[in-house]
Structure formats: structure tokens, C-alpha cells
KEPA-410544 format. One record per residue (C-alpha): residue in three letters; residue number from 1; x, y, z. Coordinates in steps of 0.05 Angstrom, whole numbers. Layout:
<rec><rest>Ala</rest><nr>NUM</nr><X>X</X><Y>Y</Y><Z>Z</Z></rec>
...
This chain:
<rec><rest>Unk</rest><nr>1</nr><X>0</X><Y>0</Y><Z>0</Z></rec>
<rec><rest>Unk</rest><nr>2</nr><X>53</X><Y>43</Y><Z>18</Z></rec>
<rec><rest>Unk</rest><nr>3</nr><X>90</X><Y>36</Y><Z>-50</Z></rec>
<rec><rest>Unk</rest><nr>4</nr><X>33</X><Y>41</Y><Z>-87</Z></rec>
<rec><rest>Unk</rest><nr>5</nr><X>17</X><Y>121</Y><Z>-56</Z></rec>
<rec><rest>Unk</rest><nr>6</nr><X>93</X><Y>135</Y><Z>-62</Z></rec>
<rec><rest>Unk</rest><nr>7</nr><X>88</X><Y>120</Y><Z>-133</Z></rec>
<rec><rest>Unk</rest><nr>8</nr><X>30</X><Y>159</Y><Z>-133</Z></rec>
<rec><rest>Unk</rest><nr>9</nr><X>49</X><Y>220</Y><Z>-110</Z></rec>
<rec><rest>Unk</rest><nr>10</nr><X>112</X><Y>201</Y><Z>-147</Z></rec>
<rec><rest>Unk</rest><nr>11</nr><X>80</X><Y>210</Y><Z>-213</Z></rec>
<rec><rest>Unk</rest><nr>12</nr><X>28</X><Y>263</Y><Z>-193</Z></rec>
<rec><rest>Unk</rest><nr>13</nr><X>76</X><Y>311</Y><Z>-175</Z></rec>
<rec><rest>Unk</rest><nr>14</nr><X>120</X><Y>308</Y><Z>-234</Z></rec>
<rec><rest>Unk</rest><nr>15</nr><X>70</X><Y>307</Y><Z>-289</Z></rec>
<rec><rest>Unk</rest><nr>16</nr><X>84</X><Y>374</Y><Z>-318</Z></rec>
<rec><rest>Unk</rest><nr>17</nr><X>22</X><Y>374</Y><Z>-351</Z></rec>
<rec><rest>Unk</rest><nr>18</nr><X>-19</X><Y>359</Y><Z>-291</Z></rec>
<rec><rest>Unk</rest><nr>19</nr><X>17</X><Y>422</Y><Z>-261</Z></rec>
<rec><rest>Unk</rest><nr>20</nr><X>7</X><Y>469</Y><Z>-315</Z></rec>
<rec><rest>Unk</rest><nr>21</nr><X>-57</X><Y>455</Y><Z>-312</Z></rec>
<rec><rest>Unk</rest><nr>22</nr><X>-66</X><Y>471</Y><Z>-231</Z></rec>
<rec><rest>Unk</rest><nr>23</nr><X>-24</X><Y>535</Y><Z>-248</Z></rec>
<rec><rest>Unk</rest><nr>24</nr><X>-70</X><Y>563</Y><Z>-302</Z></rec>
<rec><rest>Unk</rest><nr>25</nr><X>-131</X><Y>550</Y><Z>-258</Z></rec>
<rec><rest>Unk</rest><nr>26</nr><X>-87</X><Y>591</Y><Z>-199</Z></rec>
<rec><rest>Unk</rest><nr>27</nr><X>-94</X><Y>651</Y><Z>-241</Z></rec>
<rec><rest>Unk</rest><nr>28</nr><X>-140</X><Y>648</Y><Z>-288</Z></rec>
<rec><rest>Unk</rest><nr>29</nr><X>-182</X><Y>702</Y><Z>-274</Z></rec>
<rec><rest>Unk</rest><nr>30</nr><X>-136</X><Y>756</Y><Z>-271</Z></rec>
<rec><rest>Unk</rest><nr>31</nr><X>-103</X><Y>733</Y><Z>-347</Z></rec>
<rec><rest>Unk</rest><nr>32</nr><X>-131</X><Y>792</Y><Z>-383</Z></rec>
<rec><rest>Unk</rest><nr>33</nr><X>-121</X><Y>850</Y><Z>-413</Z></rec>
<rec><rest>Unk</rest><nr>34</nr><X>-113</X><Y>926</Y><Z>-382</Z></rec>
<rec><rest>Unk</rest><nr>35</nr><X>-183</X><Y>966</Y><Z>-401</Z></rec>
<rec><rest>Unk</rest><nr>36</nr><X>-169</X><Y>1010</Y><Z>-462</Z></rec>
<rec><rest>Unk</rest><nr>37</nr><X>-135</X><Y>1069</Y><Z>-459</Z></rec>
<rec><rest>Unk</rest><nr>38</nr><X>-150</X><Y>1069</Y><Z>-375</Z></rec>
<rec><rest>Unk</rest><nr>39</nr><X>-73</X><Y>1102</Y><Z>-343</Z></rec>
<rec><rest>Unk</rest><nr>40</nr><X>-51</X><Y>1082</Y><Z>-269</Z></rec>
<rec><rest>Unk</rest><nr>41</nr><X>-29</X><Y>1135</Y><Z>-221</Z></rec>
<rec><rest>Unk</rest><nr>42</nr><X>13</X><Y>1082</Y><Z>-192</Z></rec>
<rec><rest>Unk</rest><nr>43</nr><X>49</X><Y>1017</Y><Z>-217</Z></rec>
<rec><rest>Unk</rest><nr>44</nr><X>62</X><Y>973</Y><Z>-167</Z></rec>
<rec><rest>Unk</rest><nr>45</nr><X>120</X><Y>924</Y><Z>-182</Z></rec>
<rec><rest>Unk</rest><nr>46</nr><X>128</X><Y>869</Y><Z>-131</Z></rec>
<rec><rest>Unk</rest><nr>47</nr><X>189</X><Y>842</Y><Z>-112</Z></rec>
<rec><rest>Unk</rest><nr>48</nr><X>231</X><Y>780</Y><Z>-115</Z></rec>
<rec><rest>Unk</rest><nr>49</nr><X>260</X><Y>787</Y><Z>-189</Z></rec>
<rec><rest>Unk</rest><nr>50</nr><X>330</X><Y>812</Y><Z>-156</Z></rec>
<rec><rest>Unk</rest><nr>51</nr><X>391</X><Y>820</Y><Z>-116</Z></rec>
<rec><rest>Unk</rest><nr>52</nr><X>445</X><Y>867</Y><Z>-116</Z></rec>
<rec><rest>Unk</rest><nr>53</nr><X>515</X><Y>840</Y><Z>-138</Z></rec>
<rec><rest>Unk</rest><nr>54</nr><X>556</X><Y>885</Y><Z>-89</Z></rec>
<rec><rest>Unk</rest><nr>55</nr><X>621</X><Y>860</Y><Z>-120</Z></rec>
<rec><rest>Unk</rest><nr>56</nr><X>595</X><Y>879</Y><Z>-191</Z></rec>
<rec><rest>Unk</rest><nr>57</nr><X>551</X><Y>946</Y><Z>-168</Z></rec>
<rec><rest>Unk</rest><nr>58</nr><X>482</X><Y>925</Y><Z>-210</Z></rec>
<rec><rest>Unk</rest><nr>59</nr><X>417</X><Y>886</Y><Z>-204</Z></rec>
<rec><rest>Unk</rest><nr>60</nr><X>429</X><Y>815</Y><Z>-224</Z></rec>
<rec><rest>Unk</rest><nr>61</nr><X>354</X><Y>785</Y><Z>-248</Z></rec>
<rec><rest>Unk</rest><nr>62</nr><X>324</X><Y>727</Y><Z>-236</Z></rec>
<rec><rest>Unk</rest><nr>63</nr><X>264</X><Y>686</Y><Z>-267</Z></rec>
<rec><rest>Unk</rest><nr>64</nr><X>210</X><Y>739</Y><Z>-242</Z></rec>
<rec><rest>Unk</rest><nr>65</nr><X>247</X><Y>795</Y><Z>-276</Z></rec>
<rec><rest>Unk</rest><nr>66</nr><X>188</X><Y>803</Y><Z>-326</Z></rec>
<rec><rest>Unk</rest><nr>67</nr><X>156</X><Y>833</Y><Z>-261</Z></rec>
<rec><rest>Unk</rest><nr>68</nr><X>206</X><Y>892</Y><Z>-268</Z></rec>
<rec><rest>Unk</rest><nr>69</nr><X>213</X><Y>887</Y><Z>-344</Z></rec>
<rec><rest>Unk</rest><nr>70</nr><X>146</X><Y>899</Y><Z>-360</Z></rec>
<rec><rest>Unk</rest><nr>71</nr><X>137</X><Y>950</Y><Z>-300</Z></rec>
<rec><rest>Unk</rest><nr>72</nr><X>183</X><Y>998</Y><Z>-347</Z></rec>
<rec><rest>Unk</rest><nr>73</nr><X>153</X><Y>982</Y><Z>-410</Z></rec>
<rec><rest>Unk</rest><nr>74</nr><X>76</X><Y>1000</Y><Z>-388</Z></rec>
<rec><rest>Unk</rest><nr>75</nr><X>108</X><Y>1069</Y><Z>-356</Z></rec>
<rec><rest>Unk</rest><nr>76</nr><X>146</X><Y>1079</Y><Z>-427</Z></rec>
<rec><rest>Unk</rest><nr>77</nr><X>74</X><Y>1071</Y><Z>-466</Z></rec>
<rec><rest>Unk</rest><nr>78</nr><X>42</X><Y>1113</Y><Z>-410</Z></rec>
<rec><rest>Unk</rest><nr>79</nr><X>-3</X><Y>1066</Y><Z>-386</Z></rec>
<rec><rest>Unk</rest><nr>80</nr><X>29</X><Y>1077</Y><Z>-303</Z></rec>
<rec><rest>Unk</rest><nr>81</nr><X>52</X><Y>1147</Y><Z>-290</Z></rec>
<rec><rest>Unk</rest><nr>82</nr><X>93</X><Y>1132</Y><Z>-236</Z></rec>
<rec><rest>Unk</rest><nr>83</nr><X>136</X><Y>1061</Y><Z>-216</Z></rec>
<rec><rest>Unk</rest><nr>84</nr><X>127</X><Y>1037</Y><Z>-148</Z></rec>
<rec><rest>Unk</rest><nr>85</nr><X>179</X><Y>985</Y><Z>-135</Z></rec>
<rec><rest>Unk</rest><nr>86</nr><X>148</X><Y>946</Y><Z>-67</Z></rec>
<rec><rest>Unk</rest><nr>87</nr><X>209</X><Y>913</Y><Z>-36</Z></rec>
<rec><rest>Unk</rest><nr>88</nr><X>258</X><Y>877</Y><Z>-69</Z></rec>
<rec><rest>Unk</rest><nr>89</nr><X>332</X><Y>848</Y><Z>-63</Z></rec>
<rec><rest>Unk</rest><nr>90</nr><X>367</X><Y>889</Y><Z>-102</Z></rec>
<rec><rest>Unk</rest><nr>91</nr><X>339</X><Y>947</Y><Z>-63</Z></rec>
<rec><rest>Unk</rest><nr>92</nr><X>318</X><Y>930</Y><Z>0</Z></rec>
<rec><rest>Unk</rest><nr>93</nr><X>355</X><Y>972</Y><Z>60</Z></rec>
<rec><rest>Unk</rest><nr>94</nr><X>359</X><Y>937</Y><Z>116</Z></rec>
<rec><rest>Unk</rest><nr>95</nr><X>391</X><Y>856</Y><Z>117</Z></rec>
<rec><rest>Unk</rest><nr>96</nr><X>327</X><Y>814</Y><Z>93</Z></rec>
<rec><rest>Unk</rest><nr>97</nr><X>316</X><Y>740</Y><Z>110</Z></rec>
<rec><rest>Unk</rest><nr>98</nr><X>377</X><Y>714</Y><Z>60</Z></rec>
<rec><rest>Unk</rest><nr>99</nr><X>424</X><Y>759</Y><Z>95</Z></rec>
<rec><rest>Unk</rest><nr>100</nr><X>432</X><Y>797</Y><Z>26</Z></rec>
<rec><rest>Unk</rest><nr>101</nr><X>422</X><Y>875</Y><Z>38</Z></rec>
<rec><rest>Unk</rest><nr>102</nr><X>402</X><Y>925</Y><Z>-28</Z></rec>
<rec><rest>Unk</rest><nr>103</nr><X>420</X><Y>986</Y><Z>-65</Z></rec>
<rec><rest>Unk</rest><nr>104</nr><X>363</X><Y>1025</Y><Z>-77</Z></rec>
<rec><rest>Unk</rest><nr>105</nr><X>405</X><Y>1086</Y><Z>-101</Z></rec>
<rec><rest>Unk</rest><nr>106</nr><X>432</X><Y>1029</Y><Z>-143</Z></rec>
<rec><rest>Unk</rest><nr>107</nr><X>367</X><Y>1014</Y><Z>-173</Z></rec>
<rec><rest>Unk</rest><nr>108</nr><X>345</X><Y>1083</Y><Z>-186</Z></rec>
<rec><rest>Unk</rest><nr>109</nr><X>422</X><Y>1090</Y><Z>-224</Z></rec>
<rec><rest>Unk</rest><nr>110</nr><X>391</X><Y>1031</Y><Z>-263</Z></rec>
<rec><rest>Unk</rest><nr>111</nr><X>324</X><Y>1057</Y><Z>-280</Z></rec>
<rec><rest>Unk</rest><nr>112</nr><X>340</X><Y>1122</Y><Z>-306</Z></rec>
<rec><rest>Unk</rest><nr>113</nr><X>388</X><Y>1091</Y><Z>-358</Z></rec>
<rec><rest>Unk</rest><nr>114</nr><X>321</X><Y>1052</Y><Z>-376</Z></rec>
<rec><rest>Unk</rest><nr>115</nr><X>287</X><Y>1117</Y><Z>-387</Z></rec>
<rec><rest>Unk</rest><nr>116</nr><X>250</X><Y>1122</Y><Z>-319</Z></rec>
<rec><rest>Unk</rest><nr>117</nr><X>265</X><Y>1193</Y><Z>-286</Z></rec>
<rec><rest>Unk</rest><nr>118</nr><X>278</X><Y>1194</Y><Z>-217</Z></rec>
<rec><rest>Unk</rest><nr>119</nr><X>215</X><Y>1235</Y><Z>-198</Z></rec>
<rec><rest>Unk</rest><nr>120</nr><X>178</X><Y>1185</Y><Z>-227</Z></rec>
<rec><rest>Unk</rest><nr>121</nr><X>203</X><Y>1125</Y><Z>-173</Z></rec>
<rec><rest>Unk</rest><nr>122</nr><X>178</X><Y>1113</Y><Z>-110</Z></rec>
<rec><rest>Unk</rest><nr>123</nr><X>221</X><Y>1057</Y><Z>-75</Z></rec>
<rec><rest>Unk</rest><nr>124</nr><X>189</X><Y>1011</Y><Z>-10</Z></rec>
<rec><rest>Unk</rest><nr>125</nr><X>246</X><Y>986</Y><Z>14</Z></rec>
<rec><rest>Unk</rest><nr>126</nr><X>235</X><Y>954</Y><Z>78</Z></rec>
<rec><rest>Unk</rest><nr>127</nr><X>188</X><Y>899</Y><Z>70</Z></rec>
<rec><rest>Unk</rest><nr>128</nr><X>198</X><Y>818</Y><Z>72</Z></rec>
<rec><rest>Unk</rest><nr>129</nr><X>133</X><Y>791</Y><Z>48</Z></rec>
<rec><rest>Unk</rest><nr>130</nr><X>72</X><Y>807</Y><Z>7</Z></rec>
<rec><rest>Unk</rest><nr>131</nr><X>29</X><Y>831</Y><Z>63</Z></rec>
<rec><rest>Unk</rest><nr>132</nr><X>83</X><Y>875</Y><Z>87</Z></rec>
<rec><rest>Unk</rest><nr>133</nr><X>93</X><Y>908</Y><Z>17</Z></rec>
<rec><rest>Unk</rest><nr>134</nr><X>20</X><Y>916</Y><Z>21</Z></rec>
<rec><rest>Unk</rest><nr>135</nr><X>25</X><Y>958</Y><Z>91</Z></rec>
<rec><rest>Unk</rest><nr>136</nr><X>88</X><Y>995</Y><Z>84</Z></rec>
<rec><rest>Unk</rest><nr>137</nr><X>70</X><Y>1013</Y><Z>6</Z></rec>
<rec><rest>Unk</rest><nr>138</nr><X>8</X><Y>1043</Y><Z>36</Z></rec>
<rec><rest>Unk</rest><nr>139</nr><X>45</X><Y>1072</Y><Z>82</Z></rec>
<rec><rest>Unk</rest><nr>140</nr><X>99</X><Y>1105</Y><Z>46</Z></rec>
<rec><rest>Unk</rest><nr>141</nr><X>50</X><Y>1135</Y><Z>-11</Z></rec>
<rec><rest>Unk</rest><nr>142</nr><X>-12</X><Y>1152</Y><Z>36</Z></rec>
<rec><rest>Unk</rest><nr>143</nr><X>-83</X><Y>1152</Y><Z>25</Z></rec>
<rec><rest>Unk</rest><nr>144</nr><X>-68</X><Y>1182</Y><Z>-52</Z></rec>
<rec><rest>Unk</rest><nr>145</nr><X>-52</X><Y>1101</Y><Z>-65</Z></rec>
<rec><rest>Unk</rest><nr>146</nr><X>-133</X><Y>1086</Y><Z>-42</Z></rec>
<rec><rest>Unk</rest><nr>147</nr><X>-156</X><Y>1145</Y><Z>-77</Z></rec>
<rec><rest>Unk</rest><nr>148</nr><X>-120</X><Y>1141</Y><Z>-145</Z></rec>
<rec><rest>Unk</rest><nr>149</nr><X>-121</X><Y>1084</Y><Z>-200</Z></rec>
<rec><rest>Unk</rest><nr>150</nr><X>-59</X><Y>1033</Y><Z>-193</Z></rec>
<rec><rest>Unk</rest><nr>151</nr><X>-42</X><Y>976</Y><Z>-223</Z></rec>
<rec><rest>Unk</rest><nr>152</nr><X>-11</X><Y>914</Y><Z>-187</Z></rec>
<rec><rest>Unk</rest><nr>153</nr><X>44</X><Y>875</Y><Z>-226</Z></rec>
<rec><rest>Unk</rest><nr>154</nr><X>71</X><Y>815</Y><Z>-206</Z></rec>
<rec><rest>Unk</rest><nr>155</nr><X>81</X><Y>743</Y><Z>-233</Z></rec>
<rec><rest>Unk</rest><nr>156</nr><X>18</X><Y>703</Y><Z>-254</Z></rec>
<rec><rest>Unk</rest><nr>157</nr><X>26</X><Y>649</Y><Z>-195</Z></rec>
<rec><rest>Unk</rest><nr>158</nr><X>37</X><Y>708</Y><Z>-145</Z></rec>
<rec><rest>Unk</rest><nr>159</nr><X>-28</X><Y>754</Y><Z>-165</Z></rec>
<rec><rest>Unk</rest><nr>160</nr><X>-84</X><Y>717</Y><Z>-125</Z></rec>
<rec><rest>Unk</rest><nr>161</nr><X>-49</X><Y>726</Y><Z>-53</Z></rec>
<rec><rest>Unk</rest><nr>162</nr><X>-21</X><Y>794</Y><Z>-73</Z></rec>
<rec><rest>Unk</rest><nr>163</nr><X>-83</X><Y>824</Y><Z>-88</Z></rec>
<rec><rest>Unk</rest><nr>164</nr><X>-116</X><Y>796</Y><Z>-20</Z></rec>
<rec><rest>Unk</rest><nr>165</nr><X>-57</X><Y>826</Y><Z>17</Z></rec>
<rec><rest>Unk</rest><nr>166</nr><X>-71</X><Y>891</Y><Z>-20</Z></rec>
<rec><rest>Unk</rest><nr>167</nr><X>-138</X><Y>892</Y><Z>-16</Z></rec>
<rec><rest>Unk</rest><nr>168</nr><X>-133</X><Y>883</Y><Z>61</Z></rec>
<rec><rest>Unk</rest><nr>169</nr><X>-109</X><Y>941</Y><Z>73</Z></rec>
<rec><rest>Unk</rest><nr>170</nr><X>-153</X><Y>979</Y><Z>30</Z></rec>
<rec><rest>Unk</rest><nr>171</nr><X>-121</X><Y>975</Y><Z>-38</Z></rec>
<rec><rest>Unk</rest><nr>172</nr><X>-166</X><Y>957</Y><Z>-93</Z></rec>
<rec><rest>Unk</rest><nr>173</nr><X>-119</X><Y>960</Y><Z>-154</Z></rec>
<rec><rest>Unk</rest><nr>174</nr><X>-124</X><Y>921</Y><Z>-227</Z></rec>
<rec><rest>Unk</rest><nr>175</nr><X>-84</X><Y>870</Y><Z>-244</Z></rec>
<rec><rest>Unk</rest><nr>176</nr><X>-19</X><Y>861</Y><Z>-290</Z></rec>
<rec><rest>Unk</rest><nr>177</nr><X>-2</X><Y>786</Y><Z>-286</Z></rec>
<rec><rest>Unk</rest><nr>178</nr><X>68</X><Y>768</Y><Z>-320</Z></rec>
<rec><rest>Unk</rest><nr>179</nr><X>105</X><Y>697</Y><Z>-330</Z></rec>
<rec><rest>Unk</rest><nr>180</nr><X>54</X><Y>666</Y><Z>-353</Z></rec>
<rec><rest>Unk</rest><nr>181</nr><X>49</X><Y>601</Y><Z>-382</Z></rec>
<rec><rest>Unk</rest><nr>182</nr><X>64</X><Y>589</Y><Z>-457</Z></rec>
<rec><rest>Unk</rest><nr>183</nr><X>29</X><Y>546</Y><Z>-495</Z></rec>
<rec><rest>Unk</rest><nr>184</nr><X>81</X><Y>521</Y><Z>-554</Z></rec>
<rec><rest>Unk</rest><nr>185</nr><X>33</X><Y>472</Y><Z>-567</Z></rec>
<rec><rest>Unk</rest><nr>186</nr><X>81</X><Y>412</Y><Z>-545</Z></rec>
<rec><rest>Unk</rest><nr>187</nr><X>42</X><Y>349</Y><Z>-543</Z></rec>
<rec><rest>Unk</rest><nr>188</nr><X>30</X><Y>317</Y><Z>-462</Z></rec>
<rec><rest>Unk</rest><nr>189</nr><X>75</X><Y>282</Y><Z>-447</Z></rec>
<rec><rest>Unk</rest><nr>190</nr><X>74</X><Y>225</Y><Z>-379</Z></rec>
<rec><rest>Unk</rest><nr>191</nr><X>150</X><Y>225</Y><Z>-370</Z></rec>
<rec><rest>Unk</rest><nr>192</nr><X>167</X><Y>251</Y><Z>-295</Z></rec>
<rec><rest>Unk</rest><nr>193</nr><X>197</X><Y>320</Y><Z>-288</Z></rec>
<rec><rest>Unk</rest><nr>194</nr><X>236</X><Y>348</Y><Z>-247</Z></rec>
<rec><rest>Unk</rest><nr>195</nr><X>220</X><Y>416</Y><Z>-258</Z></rec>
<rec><rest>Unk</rest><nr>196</nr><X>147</X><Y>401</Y><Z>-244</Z></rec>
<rec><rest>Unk</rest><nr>197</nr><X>167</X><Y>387</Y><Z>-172</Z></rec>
<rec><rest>Unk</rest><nr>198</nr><X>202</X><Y>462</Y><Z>-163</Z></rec>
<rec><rest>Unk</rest><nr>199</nr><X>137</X><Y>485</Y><Z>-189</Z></rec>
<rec><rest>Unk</rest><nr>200</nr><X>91</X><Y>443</Y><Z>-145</Z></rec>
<rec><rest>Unk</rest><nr>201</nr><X>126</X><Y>481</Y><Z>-89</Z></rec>
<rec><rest>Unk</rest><nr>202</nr><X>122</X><Y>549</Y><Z>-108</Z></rec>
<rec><rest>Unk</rest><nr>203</nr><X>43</X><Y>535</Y><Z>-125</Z></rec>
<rec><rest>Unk</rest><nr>204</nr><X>40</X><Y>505</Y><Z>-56</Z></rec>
<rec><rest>Unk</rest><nr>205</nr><X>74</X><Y>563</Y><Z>-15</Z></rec>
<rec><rest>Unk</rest><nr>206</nr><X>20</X><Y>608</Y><Z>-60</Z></rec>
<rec><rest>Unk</rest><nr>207</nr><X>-38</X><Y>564</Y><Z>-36</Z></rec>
<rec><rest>Unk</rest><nr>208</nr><X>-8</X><Y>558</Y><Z>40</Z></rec>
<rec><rest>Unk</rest><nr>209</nr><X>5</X><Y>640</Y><Z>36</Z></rec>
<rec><rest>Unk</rest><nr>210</nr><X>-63</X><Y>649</Y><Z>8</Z></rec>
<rec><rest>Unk</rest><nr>211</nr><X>-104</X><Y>609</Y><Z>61</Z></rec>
<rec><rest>Unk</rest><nr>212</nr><X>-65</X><Y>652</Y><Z>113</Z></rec>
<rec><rest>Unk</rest><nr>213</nr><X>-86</X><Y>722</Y><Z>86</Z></rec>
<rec><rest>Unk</rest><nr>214</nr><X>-145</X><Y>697</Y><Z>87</Z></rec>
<rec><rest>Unk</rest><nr>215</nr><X>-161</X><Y>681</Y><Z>155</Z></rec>
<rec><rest>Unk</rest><nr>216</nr><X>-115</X><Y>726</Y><Z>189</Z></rec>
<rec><rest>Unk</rest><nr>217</nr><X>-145</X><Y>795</Y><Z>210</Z></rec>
């Protein structure tokens, strides 16, 4: 009996289709379009697409750097008048959970040779999680960030708990989901992945997070 659920959960957990499939569902609903012509007061880019190389002096990107990417190109078409960066490695100012500490000067250096003026920047830099980004954002930019349209932009997996945490705290933004999943039309295939199992954890933490936020007060 034993073997027979270890194989089980052997071959559930590495089906990549099977996960791809539980990932779309995550965030469905939010894998749509920005309303015609509508412009954001505030874009809100989440964090946890960087860290600052120290020895190198400049943001080295991870997989979520289409968080951050895409960030600059909606405030380049004028979609988000300013660029609200909500915590993030390669900026945060104070030692975060991985010991790593930030350079948000650094990342403003970075962001006006992208185009993006200083003026229009606002850096949280203190935060370690989503619900904190949600508090100290609010903080930081006042009651204007209730009162004016914003846009939250984060991964595709990472939308559903971010907007709860937002919306917590009184921030009822649209959504801007990135990294989503590509459809190359590659035919199923049964053959255990690895990779599915990375996955299966980061959908996990997002379904662990999410219950959280949603009975904490």
C-alpha cells in the first residue's frame, strides 16, 4: 500500500502537464487585458525578481524579472505614470531573510538609464513579504494610493495572494499578471519531471500564503 501512494504522488507531482494545468486554474481570472486606454497613477511592481551584486555594483535578475521588465515598458507607453517598486533584493535597506542587503540608489542609477526619471520612482524598501509590501506601500504613498487608480504587477502564480494582501489594507488595484504560461503547443507528455516538482512548491507556498491572508485579520 505504501508503495503504491509513493508511486502515486511520485508520478502526480511530476507530471508537468498535470501542473500546468493547476497553475492556469491559480490565475485564471486575472489573465486579461488592461481596459483601453485606462492610465494608473501608480504601478506597483512586486518584488523578488532581484539581488544586488555588491562585487559587480548592479541588479542581477532572476526568473520573475518580467515583473520589473514589463513595469518599465507600461510606464514607457504611458499606461502607469509613476513606478512603485514594493520591496525587493536588489533594493531592500535593511539585511532581509537571505542575509543579502540592497541598493536602492543602485536601482534608481539603473532605472533612469532605462528611461524612468527619478521623480517618477517611489522605492518601499523595507518589506519581507507580500502583506508587508502591502502595509508599508500604503504607508509610504498615503491615502493618494486608495484614492487614485494603480495597477498591481507581479508574476501570474503570485497575483491571487497579492491582491488579497492589498486589498486588506484597503487597496483595490487592477491586475498586471506576467510569467505566464506558454502554450508552444508541445504534445502531453507522462515522462516525470523534475521541474514540475520546483513548481509544485512554489504553487504550494502560494496556496499555503493564500489560506493565511485569508483568515488572518
Amino acid at each position: 500500500m505504501f508503495f503504491i501512494l509513493s508511486l502515486f504522488f511520485f508520478l502526480f507531482f511530476t507530471n508537468m502537464p498535470l501542473m500546468s494545468f493547476f497553475q492556469k486554474e491559480w490565475y485564471q481570472e486575472y489573465n486579461h487585458p488592461l481596459p483601453d486606454g485606462k492610465v494608473y497613477t501608480y504601478g506597483i511592481v512586486l518584488g523578488g525578481y532581484s539581488d544586488w551584486d555588491s562585487n559587480w555594483k548592479r541588479p542581477e535578475f532572476g526568473e520573475n524579472a518580467d515583473r520589473l521588465i514589463d513595469g518599465i515598458q507600461l510606464y514607457k507607453e504611458g499606461r502607469v505614470k509613476k513606478l512603485v517598486l514594493a520591496s525587493d533584493g536588489s533594493i531592500i535597506d535593511c539585511s532581509n531573510v537571505t542575509g543579502l542587503s540592497g541598493n536602492p540608489e543602485g536601482m534608481i542609477h539603473f532605472l533612469n538609464n532605462m528611461g524612468v526619471p527619478s521623480e517618477d520612482v517611489i522605492l518601499e524598501t523595507k518589506a519581507n513579504s507580500t502583506m508587508e509590501n502591502a502595509v508599508l506601500t500604503l504607508n509610504l504613498i498615503g491615502d493618494s494610493l486608495k484614492l487614485q487608480p494603480s495597477l498591481l504587477i507581479t508574476s501570474a502564480i503570485h497575483m491571487r495572494r497579492s491582491i488579497m494582501a492589498f486589498n486588506k489594507v484597503g487597496i483595490f488595484s487592477d491586475t498586471y499578471i506576467t510569467d505566464t504560461i506558454i502554450d508552444r503547443g508541445d504534445p502531453a507528455t507522462f515522462i516525470p519531471s523534475p521541474a514540475a516538482i520546483v513548481q509544485w512548491q512554489a504553487l504550494l507556498h502560494e496556496w499555503v500564503g493564500y489560506i493565511y491572508y485569508k483568515v488572518m485579520k
